[in-house]
Structures are given as C-alpha cells and as structure tokens.
N, CA, C and O atoms as a GROMACS GRO file, in nm:
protein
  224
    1UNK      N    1  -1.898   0.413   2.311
    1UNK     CA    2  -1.848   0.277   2.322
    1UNK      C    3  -1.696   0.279   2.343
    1UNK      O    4  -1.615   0.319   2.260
    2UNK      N    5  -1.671   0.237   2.452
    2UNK     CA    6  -1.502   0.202   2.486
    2UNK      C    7  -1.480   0.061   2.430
    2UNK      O    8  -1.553  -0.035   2.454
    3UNK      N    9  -1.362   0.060   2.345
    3UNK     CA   10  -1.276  -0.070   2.272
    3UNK      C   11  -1.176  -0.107   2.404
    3UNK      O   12  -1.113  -0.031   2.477
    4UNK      N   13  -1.185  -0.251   2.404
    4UNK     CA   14  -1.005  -0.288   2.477
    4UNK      C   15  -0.962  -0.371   2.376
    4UNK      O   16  -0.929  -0.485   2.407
    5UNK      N   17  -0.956  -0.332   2.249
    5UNK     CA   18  -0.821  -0.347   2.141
    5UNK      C   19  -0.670  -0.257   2.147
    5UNK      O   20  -0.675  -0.138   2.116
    6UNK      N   21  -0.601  -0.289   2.168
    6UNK     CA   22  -0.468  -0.210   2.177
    6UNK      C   23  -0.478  -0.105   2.056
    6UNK      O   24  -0.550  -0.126   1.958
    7UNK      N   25  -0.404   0.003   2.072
    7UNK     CA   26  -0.379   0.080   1.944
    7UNK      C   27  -0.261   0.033   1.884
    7UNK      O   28  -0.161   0.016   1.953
    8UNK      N   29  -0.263   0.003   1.721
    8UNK     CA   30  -0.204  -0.044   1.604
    8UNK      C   31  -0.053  -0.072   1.702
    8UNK      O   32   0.015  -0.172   1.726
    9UNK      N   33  -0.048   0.056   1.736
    9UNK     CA   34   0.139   0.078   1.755
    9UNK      C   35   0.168   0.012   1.932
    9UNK      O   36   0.274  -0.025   1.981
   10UNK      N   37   0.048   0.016   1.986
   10UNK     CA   38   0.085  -0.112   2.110
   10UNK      C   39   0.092  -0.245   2.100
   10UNK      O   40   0.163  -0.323   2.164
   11UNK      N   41   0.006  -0.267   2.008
   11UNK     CA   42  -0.018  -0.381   1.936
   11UNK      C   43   0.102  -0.462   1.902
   11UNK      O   44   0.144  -0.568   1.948
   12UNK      N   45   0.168  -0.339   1.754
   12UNK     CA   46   0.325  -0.382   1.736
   12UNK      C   47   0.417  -0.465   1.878
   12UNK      O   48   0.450  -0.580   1.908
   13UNK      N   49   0.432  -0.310   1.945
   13UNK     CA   50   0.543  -0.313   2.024
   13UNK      C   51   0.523  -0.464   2.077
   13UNK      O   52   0.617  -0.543   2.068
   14UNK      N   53   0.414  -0.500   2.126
   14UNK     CA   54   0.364  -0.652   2.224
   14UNK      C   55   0.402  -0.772   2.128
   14UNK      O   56   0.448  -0.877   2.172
   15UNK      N   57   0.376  -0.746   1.984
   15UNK     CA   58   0.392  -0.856   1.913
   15UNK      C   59   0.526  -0.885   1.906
   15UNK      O   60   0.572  -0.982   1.966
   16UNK      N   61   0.619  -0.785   1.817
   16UNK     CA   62   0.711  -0.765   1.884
   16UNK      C   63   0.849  -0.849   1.999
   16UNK      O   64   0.954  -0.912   2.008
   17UNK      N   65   0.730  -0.778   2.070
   17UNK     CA   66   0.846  -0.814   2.222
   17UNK      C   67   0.837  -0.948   2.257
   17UNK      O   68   0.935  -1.014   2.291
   18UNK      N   69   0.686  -1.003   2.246
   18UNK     CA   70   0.682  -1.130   2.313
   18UNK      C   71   0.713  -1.242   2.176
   18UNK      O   72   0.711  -1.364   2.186
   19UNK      N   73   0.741  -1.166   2.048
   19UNK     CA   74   0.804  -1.265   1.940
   19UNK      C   75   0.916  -1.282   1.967
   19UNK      O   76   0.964  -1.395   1.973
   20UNK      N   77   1.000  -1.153   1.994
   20UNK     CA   78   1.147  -1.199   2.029
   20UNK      C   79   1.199  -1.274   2.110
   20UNK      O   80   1.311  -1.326   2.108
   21UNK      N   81   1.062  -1.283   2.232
   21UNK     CA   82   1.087  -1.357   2.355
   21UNK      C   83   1.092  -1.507   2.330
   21UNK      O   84   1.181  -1.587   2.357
   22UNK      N   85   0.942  -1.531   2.254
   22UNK     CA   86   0.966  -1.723   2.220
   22UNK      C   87   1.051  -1.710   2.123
   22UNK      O   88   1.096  -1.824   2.114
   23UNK      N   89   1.102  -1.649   2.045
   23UNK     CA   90   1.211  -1.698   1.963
   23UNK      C   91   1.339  -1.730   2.029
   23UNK      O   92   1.410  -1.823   1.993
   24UNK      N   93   1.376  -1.623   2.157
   24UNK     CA   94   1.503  -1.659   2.211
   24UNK      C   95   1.497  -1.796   2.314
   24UNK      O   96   1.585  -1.870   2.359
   25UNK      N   97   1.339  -1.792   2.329
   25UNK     CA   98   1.324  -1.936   2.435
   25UNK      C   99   1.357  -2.084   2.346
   25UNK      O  100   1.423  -2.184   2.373
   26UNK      N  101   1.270  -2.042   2.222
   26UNK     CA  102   1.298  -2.150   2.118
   26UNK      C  103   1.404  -2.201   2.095
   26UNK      O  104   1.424  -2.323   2.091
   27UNK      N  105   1.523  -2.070   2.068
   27UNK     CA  106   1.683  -2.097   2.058
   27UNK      C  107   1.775  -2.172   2.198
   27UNK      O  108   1.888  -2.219   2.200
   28UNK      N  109   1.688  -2.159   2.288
   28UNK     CA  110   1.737  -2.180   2.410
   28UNK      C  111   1.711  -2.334   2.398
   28UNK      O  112   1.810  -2.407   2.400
   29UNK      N  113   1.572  -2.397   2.383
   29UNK     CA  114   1.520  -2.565   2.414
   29UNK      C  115   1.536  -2.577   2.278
   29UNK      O  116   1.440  -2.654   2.266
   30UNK      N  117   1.578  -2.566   2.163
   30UNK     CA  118   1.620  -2.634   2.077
   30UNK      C  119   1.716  -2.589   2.014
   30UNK      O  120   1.729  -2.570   1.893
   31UNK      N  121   1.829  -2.562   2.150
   31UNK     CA  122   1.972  -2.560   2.091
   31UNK      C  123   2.068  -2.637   2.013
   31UNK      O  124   2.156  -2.605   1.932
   32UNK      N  125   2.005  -2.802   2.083
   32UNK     CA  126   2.093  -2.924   2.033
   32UNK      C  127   2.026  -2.975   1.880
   32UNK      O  128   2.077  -3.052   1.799
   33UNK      N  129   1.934  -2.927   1.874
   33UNK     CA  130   1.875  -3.009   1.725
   33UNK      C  131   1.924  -2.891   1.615
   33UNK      O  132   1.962  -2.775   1.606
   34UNK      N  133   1.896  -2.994   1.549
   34UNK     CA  134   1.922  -2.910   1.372
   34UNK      C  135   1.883  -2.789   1.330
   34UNK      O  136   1.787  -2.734   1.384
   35UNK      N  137   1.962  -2.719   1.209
   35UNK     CA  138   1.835  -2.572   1.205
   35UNK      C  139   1.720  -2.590   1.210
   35UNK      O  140   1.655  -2.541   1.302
   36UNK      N  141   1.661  -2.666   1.111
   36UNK     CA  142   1.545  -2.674   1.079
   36UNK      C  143   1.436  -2.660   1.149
   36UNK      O  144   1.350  -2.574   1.133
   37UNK      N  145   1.441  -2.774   1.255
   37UNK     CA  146   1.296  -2.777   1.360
   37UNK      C  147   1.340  -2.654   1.447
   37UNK      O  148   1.258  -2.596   1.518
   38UNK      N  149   1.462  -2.620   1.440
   38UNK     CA  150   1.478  -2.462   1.533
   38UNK      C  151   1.409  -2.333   1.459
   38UNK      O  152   1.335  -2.256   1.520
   39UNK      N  153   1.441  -2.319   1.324
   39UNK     CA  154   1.341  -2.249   1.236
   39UNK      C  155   1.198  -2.225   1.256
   39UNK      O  156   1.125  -2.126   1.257
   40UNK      N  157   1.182  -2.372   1.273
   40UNK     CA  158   1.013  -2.413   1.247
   40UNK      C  159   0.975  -2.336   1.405
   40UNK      O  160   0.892  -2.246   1.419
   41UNK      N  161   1.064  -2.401   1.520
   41UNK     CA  162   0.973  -2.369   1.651
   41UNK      C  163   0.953  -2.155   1.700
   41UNK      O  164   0.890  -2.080   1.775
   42UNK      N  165   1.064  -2.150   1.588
   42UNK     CA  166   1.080  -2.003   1.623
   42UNK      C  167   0.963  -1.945   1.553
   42UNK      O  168   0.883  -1.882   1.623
   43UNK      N  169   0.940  -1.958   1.422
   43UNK     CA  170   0.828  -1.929   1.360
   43UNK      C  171   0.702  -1.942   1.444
   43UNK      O  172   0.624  -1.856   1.486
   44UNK      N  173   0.704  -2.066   1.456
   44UNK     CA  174   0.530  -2.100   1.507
   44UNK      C  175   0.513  -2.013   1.666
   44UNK      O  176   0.402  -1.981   1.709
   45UNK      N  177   0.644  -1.983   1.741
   45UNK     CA  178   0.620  -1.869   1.822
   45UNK      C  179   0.615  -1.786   1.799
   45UNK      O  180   0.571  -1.733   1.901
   46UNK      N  181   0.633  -1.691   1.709
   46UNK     CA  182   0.609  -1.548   1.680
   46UNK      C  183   0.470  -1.526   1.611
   46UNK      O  184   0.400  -1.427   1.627
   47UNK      N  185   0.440  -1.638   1.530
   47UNK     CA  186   0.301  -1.652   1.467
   47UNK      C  187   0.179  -1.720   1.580
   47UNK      O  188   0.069  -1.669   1.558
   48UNK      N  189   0.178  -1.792   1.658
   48UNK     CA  190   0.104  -1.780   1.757
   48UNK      C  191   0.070  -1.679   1.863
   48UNK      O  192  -0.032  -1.662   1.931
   49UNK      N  193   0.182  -1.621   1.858
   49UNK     CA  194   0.146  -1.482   1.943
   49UNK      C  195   0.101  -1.371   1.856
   49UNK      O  196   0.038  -1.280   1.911
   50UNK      N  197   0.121  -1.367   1.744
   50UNK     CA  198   0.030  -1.245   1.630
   50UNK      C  199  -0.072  -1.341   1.628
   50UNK      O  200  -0.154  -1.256   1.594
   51UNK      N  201  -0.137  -1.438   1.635
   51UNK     CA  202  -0.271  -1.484   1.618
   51UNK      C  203  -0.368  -1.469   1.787
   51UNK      O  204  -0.485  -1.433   1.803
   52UNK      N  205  -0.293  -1.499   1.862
   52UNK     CA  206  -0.350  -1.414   1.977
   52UNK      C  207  -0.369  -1.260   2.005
   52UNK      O  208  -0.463  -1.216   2.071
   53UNK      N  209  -0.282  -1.193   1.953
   53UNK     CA  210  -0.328  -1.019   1.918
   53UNK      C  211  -0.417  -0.990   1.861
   53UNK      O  212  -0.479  -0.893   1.905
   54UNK      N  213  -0.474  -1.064   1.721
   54UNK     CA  214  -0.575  -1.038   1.677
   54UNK      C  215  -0.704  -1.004   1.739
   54UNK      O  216  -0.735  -1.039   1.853
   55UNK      N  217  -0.770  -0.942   1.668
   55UNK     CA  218  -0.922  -0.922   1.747
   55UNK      C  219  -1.036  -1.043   1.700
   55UNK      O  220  -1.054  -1.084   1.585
   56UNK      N  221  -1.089  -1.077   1.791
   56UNK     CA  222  -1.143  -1.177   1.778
   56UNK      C  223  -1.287  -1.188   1.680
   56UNK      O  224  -1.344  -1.296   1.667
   0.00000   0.00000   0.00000
C-alpha cells in the first residue's frame, strides 16, 4: 500500500511556510486596523492551513 500523506518533516516544512505566508498576507490587508483583529486574522491563517495538512 502506497500513502500520499507527506512525511512528518514535509509536513512541517509546508505548514510552516504557507503559515508564514498568510501571516505576512494578514499583516499586509490588515495593516490599518488594530492589533487585535490583526492577531486574530494571523492566527486563523496558520491554523487553517494545519487543519488542511491533516489527514483526513
């Protein structure tokens, strides 16, 4: 049986990379507002993309 689950440490690197990515997009479209909802939108991008890595 062949898996197409990433291995642990590709896994990382992807989560990772594409967390840092919506976080810097986040910082980008919610430059003008307050910390807060900038907090919030950065979070919910790095945590939506570890909930898409998961195995289903």
């Amino acid at each position: 049986m062949t898996s197409v689950v990433p291995p642990p440490a590709v896994a990382r690197v992807l989560l990772l990379a594409t967390g840092l990515l919506n976080a810097a997009l986040a910082v980008l479209v919610a430059a003008p507002l307050p910390r807060v909802p900038l907090l919030v939108l950065a979070a919910g991008a790095i945590t939506s993309w570890g909930l898409l890595l998961l195995p289903p």
